[in-house]
N, C-alpha and C positions, 0 to 999 in steps of 0.2 A: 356369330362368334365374337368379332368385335365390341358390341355391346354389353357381353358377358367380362370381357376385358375391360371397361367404363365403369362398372359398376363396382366389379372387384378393386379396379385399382382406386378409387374413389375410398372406397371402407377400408383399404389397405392402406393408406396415407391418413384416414384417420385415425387407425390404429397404431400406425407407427409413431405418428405428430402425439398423439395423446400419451404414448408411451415415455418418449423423449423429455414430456413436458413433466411427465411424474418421475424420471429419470433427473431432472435436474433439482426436483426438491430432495432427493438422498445427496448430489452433488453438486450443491451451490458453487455461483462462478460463471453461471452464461457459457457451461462448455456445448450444454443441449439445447435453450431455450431459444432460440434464434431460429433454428431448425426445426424444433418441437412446431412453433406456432405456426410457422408456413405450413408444415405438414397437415397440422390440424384443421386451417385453415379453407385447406385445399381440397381436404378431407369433407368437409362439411358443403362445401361451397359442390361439389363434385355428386354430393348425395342428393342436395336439396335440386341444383339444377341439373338432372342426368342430360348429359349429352356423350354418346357412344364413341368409337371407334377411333381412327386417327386424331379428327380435330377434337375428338373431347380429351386425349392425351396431351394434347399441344397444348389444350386453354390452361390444364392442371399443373401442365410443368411451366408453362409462363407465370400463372397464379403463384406456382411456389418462388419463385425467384422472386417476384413483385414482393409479394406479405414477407419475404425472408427482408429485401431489401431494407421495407418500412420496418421490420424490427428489428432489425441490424442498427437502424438511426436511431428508434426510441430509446435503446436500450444505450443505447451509447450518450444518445441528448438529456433523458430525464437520470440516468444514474442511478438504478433500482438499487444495485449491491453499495452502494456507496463507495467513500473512496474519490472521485471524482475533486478534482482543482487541491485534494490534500494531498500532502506533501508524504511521498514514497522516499523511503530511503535506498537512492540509486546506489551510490557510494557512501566511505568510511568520511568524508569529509563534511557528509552533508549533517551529521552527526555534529559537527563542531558547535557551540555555544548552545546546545539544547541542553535543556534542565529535567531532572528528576528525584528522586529520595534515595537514599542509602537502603538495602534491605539487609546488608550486612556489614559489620563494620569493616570499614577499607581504612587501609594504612597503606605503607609505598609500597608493599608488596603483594597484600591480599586484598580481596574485599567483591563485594557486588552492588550494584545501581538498577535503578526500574526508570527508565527512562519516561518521561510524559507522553513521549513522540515517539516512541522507540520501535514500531512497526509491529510484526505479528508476533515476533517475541522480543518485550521492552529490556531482560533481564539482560545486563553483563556484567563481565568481570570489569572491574573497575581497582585503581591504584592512584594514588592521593599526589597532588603536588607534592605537599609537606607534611607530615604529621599525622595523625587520626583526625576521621570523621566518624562521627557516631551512627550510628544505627536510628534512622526517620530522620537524616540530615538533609537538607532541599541543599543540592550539588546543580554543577553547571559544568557540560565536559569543553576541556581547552584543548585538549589531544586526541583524536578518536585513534589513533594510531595503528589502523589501517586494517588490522581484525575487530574481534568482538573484545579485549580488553582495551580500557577507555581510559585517560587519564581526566580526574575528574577535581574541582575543590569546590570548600563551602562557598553558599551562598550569602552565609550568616556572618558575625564580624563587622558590619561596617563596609565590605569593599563592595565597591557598584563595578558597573561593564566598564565605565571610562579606567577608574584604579586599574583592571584587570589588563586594561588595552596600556596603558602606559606600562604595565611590569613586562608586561609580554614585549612592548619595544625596547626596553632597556636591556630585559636579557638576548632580545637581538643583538644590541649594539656591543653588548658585549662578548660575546660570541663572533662578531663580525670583526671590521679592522674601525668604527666608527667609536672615538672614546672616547664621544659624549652622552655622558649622562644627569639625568635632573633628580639627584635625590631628595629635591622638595615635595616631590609630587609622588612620594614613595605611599602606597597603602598603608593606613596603620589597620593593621591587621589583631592585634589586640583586644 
């Protein structure tokens, strides 16, 4: 009877490993594949070597923990779905100084951006320092402002990061109690 239980549970681990593993090409994302391949694995390994009864249960279920372990680390060391060392957007802050296009024109109150970096969906609503941005304007956001609308200004103009770093400390200091400011080093914005 035992034997009959090795045999079965063998074909049964590859049915289920194979299942899991076609299970995760409808649902990419590593929810099945880790588990799939053990199974299959084990499946395979359980047919080709039959060993019955107790210890042929024990080899099957230590095999699936081994092969699951080893593709637990591949999949995690070679990075199949990608993603891997790029940059997730944890929080609204990590948004800050990252660039994209205008896809509708934004003023101080309306508008939308397609961010470069933007995660699984680039789009937000976006509102201008000052003025209108056109529509295919390359933006850089200064404010991610803690949901999905962004405060964003052109790229175009003439002002580089350093211009952009000196307005942003001056409207510090002015804001603050520090009233010194350098309006030599003002952006010309024109």
């Amino acid at each position: 009877m035992l034997d009959w239980i090795g045999t079965n549970l063998s074909l049964f681990l590859l049915l289920a490993g194979a299942g899991l593993v076609v299970a995760e090409a409808f649902a990419p994302g590593a929810h099945f594949i880790v588990l799939g391949v053990a199974l299959l694995v084990a499946g395979i390994v359980g047919l080709l070597l039959p060993v019955g009864g107790a210890a042929g249960a024990a080899i099957l279920a230590g095999l699936v923990l081994g092969v699951g372990a080893l593709t637990l680390y591949a999949y995690r060391q070679f990075d199949f779905y990608g993603g891997k060392g790029g940059e997730q957007t944890s929080d609204s802050d990590s948004l800050r100084g990252a660039t994209g296009r205008v896809t509708e024109r934004v003023t101080e109150t309306d508008g939308e951006v397609k961010l470069d970096e933007g995660g699984f969906n680039p789009y937000y609503q976006a509102r201008s320092v000052d003025g209108e941005i056109a529509e295919g304007t390359e933006v850089m956001v200064v404010d991610p402002g803690g949901g999905n609308v962004l405060t964003v200004e052109s790229l175009t103009g003439g002002v580089d990061e350093i211009d952009r770093q000196l307005a942003r400390e001056r409207r510090r200091d002015e804001d603050g109690d520090d009233e010194t400011t350098d309006r030599e080093f003002e952006p010309d914005t024109a």
